[in-house]
C-alpha positions in Angstrom: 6.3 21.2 1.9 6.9 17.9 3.8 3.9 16.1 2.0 5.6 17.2 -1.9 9.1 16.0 -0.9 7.3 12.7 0.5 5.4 12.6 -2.7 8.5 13.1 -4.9 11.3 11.0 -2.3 8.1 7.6 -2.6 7.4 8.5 -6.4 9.5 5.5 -7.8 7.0 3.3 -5.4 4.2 5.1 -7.1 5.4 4.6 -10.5 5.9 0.7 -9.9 2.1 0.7 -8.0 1.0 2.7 -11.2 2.0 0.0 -13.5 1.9 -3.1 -11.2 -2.2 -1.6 -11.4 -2.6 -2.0 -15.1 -2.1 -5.7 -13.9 -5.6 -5.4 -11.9 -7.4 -5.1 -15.2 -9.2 -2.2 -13.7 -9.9 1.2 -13.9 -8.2 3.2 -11.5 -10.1 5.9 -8.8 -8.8 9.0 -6.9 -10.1 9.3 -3.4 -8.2 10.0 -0.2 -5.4 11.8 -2.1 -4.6 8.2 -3.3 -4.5 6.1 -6.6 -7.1 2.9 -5.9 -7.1 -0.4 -7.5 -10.1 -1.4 -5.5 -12.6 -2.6 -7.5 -12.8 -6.3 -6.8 -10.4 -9.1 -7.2 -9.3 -9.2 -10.8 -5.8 -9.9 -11.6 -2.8 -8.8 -9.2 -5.3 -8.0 -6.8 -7.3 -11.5 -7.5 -3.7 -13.0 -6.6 -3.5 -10.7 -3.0 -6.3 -12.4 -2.5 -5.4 -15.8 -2.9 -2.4 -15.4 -1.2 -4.8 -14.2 2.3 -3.8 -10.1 1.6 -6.7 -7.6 0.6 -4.2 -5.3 -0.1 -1.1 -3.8 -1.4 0.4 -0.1 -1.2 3.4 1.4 -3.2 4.0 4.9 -2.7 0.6 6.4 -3.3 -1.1 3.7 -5.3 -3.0 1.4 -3.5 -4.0 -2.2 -5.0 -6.8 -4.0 -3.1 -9.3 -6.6 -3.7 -11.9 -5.1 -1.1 -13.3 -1.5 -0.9 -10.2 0.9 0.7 -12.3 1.9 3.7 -12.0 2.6 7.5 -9.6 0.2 9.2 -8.2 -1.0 5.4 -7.7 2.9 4.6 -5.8 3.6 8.1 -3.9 0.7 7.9 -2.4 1.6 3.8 -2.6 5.4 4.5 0.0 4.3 7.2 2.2 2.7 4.5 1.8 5.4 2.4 3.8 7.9 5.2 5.8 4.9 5.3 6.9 5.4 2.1 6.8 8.9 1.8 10.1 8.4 4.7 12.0 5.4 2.8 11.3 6.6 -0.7 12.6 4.2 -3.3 14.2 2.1 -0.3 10.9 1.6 1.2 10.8 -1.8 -0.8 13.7 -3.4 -0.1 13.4 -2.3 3.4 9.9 -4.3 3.6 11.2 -7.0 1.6 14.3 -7.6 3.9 12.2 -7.3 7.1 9.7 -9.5 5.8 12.7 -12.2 5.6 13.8 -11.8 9.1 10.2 -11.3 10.5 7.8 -12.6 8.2 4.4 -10.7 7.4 2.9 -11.2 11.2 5.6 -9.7 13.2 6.9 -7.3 10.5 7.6 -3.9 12.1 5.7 -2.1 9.3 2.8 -4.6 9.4 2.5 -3.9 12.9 2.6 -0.6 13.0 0.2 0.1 10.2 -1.9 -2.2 12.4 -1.5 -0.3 15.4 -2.7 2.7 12.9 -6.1 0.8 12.8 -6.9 1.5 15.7 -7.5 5.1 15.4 -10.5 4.4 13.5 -13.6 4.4 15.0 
């Protein structure tokens, strides 16, 4: 029950990752009970790149310019229950953070790092 209400609270996230994909120029995949933009730097994801990011999660879409694997899949499965709590606040939550923290100290960086870890 917990995983449909975070599903439907985060689905304005997924809708915007959803359409923010059609900017990847790719085809999407399902795999991990997630939407992936993963296959190779084209487009938005050609941009994440540039700007030092492999990738980018809203709600249950995931836009990456590398293979979402191991430590990568930890770390965006993390912001996935991240947004599965906020719902459609999740994003100006981050944004805001990301203003008083910036993207190394962010609290939701950092704990989708810590996240990593698990993986072995």
């Amino acid at each position: 029950m917990g995983l449909v209400l975070g599903f439907l609270w985060s689905a304005p996230n997924t809708l915007l990752g959803l359409v923010l994909g059609l900017l990847t120029f790719q085809v999407p995949r399902l795999a991990h009970g997630l939407v992936l933009f993963d296959r190779g730097p084209r487009g938005l994801t050609w941009l994440l790149r540039r700007a030092d990011r492999a990738a980018m999660t809203l709600g249950f879409v995931v836009l990456s310019s590398e293979p979402v694997e191991g430590r990568l899949l930890a770390h965006e499965r993390h912001h996935v229950r991240q947004s599965c709590l906020w719902g459609p606040l999740f994003v100006p939550v981050y944004l805001a953070l990301a203003i008083g923290f910036g993207y190394r100290r962010h609290p939701m960086e950092r704990a989708a790092r810590r996240a990593e870890l698990d993986v072995t």
